[in-house]
KOLZA-290640 format. One record per residue: residue in one letter; x, y, z of N, C-alpha, C in turn. Coordinates in steps of 0.001 Angstrom, whole numbers, padded with zeros to 6 digits, always signed. Layout:
% KOLZA-290640
AXYZXYZXYZ ...
***
This chain:
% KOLZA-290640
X-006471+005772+011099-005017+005862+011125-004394+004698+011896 X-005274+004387+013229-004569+003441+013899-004352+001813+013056 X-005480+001560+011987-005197+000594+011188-004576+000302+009985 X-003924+001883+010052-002856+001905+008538-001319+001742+009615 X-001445+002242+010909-000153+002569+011086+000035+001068+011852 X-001076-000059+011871-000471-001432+012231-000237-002363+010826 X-000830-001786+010165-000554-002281+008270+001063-002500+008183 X+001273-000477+007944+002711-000768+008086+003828-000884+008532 X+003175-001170+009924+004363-002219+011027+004845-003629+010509 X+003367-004215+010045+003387-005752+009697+004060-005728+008372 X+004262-004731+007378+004989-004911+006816+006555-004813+007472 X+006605-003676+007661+008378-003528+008456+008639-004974+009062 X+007835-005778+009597+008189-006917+010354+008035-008062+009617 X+008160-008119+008286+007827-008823+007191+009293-009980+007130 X+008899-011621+007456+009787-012481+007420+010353-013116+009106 X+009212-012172+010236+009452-012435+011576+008904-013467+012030 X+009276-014631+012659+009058-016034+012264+007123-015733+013160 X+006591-016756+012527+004816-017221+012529+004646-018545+013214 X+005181-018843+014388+004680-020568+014892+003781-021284+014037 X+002779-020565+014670+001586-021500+014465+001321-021329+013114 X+001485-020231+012587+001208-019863+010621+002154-020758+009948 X+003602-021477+010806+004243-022054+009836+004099-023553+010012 X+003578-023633+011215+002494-025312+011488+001433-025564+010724 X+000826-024119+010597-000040-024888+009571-000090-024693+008412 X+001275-024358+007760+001535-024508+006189+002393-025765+006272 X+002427-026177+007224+003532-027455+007109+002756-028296+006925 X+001713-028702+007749+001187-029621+007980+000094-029514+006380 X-000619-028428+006003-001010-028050+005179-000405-028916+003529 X+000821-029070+003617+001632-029363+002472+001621-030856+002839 X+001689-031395+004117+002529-032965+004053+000922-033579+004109 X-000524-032664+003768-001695-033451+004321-002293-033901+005225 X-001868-033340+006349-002570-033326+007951-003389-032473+007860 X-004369-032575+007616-005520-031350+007387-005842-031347+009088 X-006140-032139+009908-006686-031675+010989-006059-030493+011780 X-004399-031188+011864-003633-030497+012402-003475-028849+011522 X-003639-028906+010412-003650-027335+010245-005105-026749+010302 X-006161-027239+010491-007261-026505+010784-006772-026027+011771 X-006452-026813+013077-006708-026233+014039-005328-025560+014518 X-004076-025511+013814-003282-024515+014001-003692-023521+013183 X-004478-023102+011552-005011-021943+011592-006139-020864+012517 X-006596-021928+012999-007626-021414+014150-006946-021057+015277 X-006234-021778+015725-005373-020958+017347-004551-019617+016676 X-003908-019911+014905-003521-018177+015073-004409-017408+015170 X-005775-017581+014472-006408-016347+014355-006880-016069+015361 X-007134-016814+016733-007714-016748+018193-006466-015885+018754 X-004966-016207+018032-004067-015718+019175-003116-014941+018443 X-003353-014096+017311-002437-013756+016648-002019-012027+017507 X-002713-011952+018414-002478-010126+018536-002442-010240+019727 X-002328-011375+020802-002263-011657+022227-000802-010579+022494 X+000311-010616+021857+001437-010274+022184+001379-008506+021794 X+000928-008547+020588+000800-007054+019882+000281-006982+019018 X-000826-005994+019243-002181-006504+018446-001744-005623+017042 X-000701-005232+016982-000016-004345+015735+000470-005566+014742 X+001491-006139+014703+002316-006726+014223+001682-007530+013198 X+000843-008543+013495-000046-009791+012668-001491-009610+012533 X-001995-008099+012319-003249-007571+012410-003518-007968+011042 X-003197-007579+009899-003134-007658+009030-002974-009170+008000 X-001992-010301+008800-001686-011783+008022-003014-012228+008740 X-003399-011923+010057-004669-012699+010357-005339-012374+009678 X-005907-011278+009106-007499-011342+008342-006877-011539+006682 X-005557-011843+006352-005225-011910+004775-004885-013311+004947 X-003609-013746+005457-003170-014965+004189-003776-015976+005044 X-004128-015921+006753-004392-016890+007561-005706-017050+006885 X-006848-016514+007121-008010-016787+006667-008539-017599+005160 X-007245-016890+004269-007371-017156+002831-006675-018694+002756 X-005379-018713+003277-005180-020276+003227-005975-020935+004249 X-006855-020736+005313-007973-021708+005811-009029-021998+004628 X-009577-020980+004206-010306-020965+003001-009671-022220+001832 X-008499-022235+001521-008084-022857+001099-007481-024456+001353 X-007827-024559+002486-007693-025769+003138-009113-026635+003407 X-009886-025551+003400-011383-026101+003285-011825-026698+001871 X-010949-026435+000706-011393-026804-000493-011112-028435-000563 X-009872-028828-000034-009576-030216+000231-010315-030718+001293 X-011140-029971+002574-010751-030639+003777-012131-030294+004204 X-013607-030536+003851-014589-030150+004436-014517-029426+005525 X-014347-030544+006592-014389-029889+008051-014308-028703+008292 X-013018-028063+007374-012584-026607+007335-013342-025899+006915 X-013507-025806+005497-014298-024967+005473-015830-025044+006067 X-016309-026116+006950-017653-025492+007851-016801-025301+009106 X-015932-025475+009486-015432-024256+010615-015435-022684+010763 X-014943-022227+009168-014679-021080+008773-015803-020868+008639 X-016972-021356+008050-018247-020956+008254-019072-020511+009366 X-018620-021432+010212-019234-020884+012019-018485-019829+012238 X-016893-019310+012046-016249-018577+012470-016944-017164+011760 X-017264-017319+010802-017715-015795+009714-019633-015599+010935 X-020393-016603+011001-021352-016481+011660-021334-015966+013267 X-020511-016474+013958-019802-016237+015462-019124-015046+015301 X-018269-014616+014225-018093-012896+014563-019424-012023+014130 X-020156-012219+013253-021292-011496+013269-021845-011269+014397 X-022451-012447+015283-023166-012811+016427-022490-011675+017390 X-020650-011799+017406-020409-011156+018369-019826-009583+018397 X-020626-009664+017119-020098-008005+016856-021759-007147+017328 X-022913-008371+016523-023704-007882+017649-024235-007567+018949 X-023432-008532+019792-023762-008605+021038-022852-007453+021869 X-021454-007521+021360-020174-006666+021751-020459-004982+021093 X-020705-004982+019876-020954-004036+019020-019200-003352+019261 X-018383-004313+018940-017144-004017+018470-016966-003606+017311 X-016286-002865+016689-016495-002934+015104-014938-004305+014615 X-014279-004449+015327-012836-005298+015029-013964-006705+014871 X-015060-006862+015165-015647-008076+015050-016577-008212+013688 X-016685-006691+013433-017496-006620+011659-016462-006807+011273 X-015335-006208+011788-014173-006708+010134-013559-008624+010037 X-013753-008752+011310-014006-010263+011495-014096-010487+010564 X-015593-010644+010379-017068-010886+009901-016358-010446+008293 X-015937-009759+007968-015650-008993+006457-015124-009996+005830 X-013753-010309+006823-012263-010666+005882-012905-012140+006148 X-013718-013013+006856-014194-014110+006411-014614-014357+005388 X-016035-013615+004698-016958-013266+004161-015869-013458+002864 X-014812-012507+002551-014062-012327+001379-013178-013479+000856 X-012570-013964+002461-011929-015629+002185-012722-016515+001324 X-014504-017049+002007-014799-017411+001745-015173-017274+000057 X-015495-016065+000061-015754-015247-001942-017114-015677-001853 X-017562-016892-002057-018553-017070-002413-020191-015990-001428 X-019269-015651-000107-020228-014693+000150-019666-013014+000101 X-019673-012886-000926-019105-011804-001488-019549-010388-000987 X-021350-010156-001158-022413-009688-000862-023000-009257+000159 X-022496-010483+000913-023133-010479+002033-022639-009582+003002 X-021368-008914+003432-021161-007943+004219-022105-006363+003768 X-021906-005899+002338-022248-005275+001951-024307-004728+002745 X-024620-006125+002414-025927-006061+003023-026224-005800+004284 X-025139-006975+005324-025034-006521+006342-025215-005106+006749 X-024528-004529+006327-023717-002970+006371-024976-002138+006095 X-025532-002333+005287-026603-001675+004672-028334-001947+005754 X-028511-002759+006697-029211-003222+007223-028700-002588+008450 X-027480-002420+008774-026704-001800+009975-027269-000228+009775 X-027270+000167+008758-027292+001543+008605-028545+001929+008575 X-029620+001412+008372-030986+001702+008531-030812+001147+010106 X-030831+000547+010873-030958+000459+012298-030095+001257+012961 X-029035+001183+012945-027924+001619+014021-027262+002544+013145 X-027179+004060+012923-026166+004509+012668-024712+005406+013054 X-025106+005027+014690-023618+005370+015231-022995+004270+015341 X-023425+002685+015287-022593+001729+015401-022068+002001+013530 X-023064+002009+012656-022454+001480+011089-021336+002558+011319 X-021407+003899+011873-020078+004975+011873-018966+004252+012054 X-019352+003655+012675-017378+003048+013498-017001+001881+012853 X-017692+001083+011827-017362+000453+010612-017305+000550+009528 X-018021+002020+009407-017451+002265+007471-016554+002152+006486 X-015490+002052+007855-014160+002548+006938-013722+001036+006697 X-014302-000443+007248-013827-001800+007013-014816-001889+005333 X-015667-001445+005039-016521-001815+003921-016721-000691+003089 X-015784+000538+003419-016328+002087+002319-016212+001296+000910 X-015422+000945-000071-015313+000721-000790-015981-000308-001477 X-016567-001500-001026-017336-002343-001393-018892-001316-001527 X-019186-000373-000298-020593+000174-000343-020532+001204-001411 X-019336+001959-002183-019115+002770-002966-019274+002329-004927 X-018517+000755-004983-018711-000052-005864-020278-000756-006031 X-021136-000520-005105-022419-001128-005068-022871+000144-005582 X-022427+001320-005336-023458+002455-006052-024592+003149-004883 X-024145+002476-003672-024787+002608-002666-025029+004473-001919 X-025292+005187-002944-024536+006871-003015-025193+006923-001547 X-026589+007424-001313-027098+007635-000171-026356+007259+001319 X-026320+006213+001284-025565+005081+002487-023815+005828+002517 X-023210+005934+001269-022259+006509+001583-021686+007673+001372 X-022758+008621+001035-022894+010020+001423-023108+010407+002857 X-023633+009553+003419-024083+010080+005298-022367+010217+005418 X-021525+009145+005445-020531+009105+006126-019260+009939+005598 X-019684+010695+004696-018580+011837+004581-018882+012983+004969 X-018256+013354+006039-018740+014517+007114-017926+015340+006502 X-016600+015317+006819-015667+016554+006419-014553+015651+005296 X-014753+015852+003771-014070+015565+002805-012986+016124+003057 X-012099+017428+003381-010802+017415+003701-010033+016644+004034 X-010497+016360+005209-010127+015344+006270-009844+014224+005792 X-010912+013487+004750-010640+012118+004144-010199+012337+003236 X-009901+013558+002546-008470+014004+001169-007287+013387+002147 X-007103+014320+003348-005878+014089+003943-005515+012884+004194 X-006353+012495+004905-006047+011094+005136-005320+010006+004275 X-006081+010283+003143-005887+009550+002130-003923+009106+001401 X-004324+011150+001318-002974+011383+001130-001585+011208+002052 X-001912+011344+003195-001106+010932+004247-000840+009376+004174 X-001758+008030+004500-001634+007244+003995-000500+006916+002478 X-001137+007503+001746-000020+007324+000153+001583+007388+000664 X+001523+009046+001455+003024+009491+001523+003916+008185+002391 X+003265+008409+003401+004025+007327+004413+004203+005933+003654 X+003067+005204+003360+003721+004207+002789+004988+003967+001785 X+004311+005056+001189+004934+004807-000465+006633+005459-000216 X+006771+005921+001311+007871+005986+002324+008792+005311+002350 X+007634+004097+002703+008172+002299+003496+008626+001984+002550 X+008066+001907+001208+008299+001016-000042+009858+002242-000664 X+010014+002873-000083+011512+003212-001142+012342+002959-000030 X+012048+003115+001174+013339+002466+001764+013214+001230+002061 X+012485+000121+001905+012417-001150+001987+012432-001596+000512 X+013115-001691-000163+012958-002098-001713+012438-003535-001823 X+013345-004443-000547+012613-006035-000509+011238-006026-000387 X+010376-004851+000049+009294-005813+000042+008178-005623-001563 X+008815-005183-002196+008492-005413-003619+008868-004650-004890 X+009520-003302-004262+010202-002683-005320+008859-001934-006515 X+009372-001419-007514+008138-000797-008172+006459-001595-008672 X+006764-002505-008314+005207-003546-008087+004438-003190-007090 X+004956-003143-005561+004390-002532-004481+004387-001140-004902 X+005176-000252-005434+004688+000755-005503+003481+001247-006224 X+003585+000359-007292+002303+000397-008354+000990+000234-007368 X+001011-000456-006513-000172-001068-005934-000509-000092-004652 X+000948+000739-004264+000600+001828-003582-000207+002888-004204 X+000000+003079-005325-000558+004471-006035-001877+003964-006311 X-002529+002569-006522-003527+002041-007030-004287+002471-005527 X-003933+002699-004584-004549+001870-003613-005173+003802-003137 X-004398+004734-003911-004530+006283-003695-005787+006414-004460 X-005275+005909-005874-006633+006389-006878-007770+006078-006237 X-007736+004613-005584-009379+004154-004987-009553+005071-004680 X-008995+005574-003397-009338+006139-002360-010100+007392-002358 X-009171+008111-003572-009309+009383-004325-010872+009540-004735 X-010780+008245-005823-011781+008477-006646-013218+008016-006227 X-012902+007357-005098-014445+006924-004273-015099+008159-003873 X-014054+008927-003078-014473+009713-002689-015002+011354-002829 X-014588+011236-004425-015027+011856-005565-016633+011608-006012 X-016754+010623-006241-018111+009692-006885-018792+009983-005791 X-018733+009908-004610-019688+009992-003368-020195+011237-003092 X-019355+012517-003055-019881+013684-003574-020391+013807-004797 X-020275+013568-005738-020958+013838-006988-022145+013610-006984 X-022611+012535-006860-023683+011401-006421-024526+011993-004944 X-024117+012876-004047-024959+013340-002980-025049+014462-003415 X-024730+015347-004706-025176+016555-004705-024384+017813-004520 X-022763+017010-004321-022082+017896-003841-020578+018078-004586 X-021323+018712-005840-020347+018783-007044-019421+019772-006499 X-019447+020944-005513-018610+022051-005358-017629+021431-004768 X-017662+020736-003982-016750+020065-003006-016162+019104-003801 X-017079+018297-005153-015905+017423-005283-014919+018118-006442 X-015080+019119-007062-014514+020122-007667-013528+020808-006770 X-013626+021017-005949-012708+021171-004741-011745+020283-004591 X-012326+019243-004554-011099+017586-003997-010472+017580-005060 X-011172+017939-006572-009873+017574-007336-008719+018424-007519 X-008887+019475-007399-007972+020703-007228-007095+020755-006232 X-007431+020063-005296-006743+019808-004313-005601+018806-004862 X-006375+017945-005153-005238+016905-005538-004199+017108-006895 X-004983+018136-007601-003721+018236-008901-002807+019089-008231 X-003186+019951-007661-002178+020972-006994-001214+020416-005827 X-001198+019195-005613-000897+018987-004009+000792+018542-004529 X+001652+018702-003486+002878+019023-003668+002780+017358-003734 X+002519+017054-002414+002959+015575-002524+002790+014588-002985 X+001974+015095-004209+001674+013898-005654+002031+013916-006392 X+003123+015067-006807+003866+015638-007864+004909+014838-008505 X+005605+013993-007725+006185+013163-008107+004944+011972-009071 X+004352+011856-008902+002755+010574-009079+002207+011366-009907 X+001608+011933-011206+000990+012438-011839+000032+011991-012344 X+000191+010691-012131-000976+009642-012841-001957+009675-012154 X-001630+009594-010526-002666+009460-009546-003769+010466-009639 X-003369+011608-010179-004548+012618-010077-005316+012248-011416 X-004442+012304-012157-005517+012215-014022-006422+010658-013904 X-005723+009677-013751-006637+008650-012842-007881+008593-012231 X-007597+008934-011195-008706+009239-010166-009684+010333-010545 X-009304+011274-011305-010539+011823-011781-010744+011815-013111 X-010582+010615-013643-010780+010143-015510-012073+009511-015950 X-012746+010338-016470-013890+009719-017149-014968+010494-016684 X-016513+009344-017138-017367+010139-016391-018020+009624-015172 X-018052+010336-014158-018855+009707-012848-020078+009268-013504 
***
């Protein structure tokens, strides 16, 4: 919850000026590559010094992705971003933070080309350590769910209610933000709100099915056709449980 409810702060605060994010799209555009390496690097070192709510979210999305993208012109960069994806690994092992696996994630995804590689991580975490992989599941559920990974992500559904609710709570509130904020995208964001339910829904559908635990996920769906607060959303339920697991 605490990383949905800094999600949609950073939206509410959407257009609140970025120093250093707008140094290094400046410099980015006029071809100073040095100077925006290393103003993308001081944001992502200093983006949550003030409030680790607000820019939780542009640091591991557009900062990382336009470094990524600055590395395509600019070597240097991208083997910076390379040490940086290796150095949060290192220090998620040493710290056993989990804010340092998701580091480690939203690099990994900038980069694309190591697409995989968290996934494995994760999966190597979970045969060694599985009260540390607990406190990172929720940065990689969905990548370990799309791998088919049932076992690995059957341990981590303890109480399916709970992650119905969640889920659904998540949907309501946002999809909140998005009717009284129409600027920040109007029925596009909303589309991408309801998209973002079905995942959620339907992962966690497949993960019971797949551990054996058809009663329960027969349960989740009933839950969800019946639930008041999807009623408006009808799609979301026929969706999320369409086809065959």
């Amino acid at each position: 919850m605490k990383k949905f409810q800094a999600f949609t702060r950073a939206l509410q605060l959407e257009g609140q000026p970025k120093d250093a994010l707008d140094v290094a799209r400046a410099a980015f555009r006029d071809g100073r590559y040095p100077e925006a390496l290393s103003s993308y690097e001081w944001f992502f070192d200093h983006a949550l010094d003030d409030d680790p709510a607000a820019l939780y979210g542009v640091r591991l999305s557009y900062c990382l992705h336009e470094w990524a993208r600055l590395g395509a012109k600019y070597p240097p960069a991208l083997q910076r971003l390379e040490e940086r994806r290796d150095q949060a690994l290192d220090a998620f092992g040493s710290t056993r933070d989990p804010e340092r696996f998701h580091d480690f994630k939203a690099i990994c995804e900038a980069l694309d080309e190591e697409s995989k590689l968290p996934v494995s991580t994760f999966a190597d975490l979970h045969r060694r350590d599985r009260t540390l992989a607990a406190l990172v599941v929720r940065f990689i559920w969905h990548e370990i769910v799309e791998a088919k990974m049932w076992d690995v992500a059957g341990t981590y559904v303890i109480d399916y209610r709970a992650d119905y609710e969640s889920a659904i709570e998540r949907f309501a509130e946002t999809m909140a933000i998005c009717e009284e904020s129409p600027e920040l995208g109007g029925e596009e964001f909303a589309d991408q709100i309801r998209g973002w339910c079905i995942k959620d829904l339907r992962d966690l559908w497949l993960v019971l099915i797949h551990s054996s635990r058809t009663g329960e996920a027969d349960i989740l769906r009933q839950l969800a056709e019946s639930d008041a607060r999807l009623g408006n959303h009808p799609t979301i339920a026929e969706r999320a449980f369409a086809g065959a697991a």
